[in-house]
N, C-alpha and C positions, 0 to 999 in steps of 0.2 A: 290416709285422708289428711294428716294433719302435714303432711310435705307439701301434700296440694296446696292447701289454703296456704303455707306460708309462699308456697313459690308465685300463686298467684299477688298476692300481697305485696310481693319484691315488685313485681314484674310493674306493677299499679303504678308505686314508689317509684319507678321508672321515669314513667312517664311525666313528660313537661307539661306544665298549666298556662294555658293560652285564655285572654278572652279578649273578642275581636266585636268591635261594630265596624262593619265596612258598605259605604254604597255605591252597590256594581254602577261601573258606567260614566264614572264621575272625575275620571283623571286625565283630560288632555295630553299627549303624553309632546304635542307642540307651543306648550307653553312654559314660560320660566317658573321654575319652581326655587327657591330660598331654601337651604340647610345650612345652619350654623357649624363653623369648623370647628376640627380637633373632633375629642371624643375619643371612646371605647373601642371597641369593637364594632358593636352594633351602630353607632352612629357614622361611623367609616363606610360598614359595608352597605346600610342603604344609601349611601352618597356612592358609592361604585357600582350597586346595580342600578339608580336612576341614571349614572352617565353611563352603564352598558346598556340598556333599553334606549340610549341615544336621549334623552330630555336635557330640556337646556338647565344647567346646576348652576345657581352662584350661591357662594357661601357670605355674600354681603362684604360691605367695608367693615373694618373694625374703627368704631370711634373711640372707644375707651375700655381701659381696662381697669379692676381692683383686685387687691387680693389682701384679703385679712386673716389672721387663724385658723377659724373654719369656713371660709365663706370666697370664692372666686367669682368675678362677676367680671361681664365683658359686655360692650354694648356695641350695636350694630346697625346700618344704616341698609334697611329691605328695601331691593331695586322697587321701584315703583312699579312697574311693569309685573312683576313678579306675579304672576296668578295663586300660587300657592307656598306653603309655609311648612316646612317640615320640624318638629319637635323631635328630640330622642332625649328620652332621660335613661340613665342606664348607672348601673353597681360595678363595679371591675370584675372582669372577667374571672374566673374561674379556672385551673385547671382541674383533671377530672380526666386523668389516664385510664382508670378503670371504670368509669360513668358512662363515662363518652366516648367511650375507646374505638367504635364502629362510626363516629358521628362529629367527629372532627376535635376532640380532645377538652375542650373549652366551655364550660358552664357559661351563658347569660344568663342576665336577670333585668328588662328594662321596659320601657314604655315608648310607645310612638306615636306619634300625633300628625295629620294630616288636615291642614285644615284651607279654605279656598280662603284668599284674602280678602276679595270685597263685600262676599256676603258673611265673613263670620264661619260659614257651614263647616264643620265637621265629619270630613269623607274618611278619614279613618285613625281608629281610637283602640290601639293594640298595645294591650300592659301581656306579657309573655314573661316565659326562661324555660330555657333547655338548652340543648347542646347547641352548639355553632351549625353543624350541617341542616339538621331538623329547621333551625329558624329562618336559616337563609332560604332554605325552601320552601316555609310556610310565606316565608317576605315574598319572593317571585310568585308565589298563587296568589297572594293579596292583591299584585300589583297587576296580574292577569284581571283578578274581577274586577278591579277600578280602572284600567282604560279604556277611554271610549276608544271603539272600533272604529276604522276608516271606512267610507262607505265607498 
């Protein structure tokens, strides 16, 4: 009895903690979308699955940069046109040989933000970590329920 609980226990310990507000429906997948370059992992790869879904990616001009002790800053000029805004905030990667050994080796730990540019709205607001394979497939079903469908 007591193998059970702990092996269930582990198995819990496994698992990755995701929380998502997303609104199906609401992702033109024909309009410019903004993602600020560089980054992690995670903010690499949903800037390579929005230009594999075909969407138009710019990652802005860069106008200026800083960089002090603790603290980098870079500032950017968003195409006008640009319907949408992409955030990722994200912790450096992790590795995690024996974590993630089935699920692409790599611990994340970040947040992503989706937001329309003229209204403000926020279409989606996902703070996650887990392994690299698990997220990159929870990203592509997010990004399933947020495009609007061709008629």
């Amino acid at each position: 009895m007591l193998l059970r609980i702990i092996a269930i226990l582990s198995l819990i310990g496994l698992t990755a903690c995701n929380s998502v507000y997303v609104k199906p429906n609401s992702l033109d997948p024909d309009q410019k979308i903004f993602v600020p370059r560089g980054g992690y992992s995670m903010k690499r790869s949903v800037k390579l699955a929005l230009q594999n879904r075909n969407y138009n990616v710019h990652v802005g001009r860069l106008t200026k940069t800083a960089e002090s002790s603790d603290l980098d800053f870079e500032t950017y000029v968003i195409p006008n046109d640009a319907k949408y805004s992409v955030r990722v905030q994200e912790r450096s990667e992790i590795f995690r040989p024996i974590w993630c050994m089935f699920n692409g080796f790599w611990w994340w730990n970040f947040n992503v933000s989706i937001v329309e540019q003229k209204t403000g709205t926020e279409i989606l607001s996902w703070r996650g970590r887990g392994c690299q394979n698990s997220s990159l497939r929870k990203l592509d079903a997010l990004l399933d329920t947020m495009e609007i469908k061709s008629k």
